[in-house]
C-alpha positions as CSV (number, residue, x, y, z in Angstrom):
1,X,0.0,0.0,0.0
2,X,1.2,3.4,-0.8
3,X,-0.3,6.8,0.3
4,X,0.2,10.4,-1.0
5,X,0.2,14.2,0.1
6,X,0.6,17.5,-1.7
7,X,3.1,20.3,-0.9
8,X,4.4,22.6,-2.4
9,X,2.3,22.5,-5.3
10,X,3.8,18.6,-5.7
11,X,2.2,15.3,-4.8
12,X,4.9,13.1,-3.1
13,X,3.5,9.1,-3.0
14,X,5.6,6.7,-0.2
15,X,5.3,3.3,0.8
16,X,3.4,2.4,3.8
17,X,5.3,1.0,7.2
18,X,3.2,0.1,10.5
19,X,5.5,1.7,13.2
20,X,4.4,1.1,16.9
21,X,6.5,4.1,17.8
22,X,3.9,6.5,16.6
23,X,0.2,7.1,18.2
24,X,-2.9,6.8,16.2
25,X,-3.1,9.7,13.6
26,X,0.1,10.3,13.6
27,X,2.5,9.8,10.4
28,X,6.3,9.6,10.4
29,X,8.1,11.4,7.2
30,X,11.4,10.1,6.0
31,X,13.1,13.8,6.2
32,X,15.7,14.4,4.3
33,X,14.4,12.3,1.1
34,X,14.1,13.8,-2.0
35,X,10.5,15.5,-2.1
36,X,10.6,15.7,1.8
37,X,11.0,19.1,3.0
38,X,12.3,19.3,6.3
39,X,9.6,22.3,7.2
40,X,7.3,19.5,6.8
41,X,8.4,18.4,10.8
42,X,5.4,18.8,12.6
43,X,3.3,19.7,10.1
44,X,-0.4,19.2,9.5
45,X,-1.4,16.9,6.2
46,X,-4.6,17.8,5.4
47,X,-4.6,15.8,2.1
48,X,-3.3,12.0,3.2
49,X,-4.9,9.7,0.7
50,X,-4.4,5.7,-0.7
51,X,-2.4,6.2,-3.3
52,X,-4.1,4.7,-6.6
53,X,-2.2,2.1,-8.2
């Protein structure tokens, strides 16, 4: 399963990972990936969808 988000006026799609560490709602970025701006710490995603295959 993959999932996507918008910012920045571009759509970045990653691969899903269950993580214990994190509480419901919450979603853990890989910062410092290409497409993953680190102002994105502690931001809000207002647009978290399945991405479509």
């Amino acid at each position: 399963t993959r999932v996507s988000f918008s910012y920045d006026g571009n759509t970045v799609t990653l691969p899903v990972e269950i993580s214990e560490g994190l509480a419901a709602g919450q979603v853990g970025l890989p910062m410092g990936m290409p497409g993953i701006a680190p102002v994105l710490a502690g931001a809000r995603l207002e647009d978290l969808r399945e991405a479509q295959q």
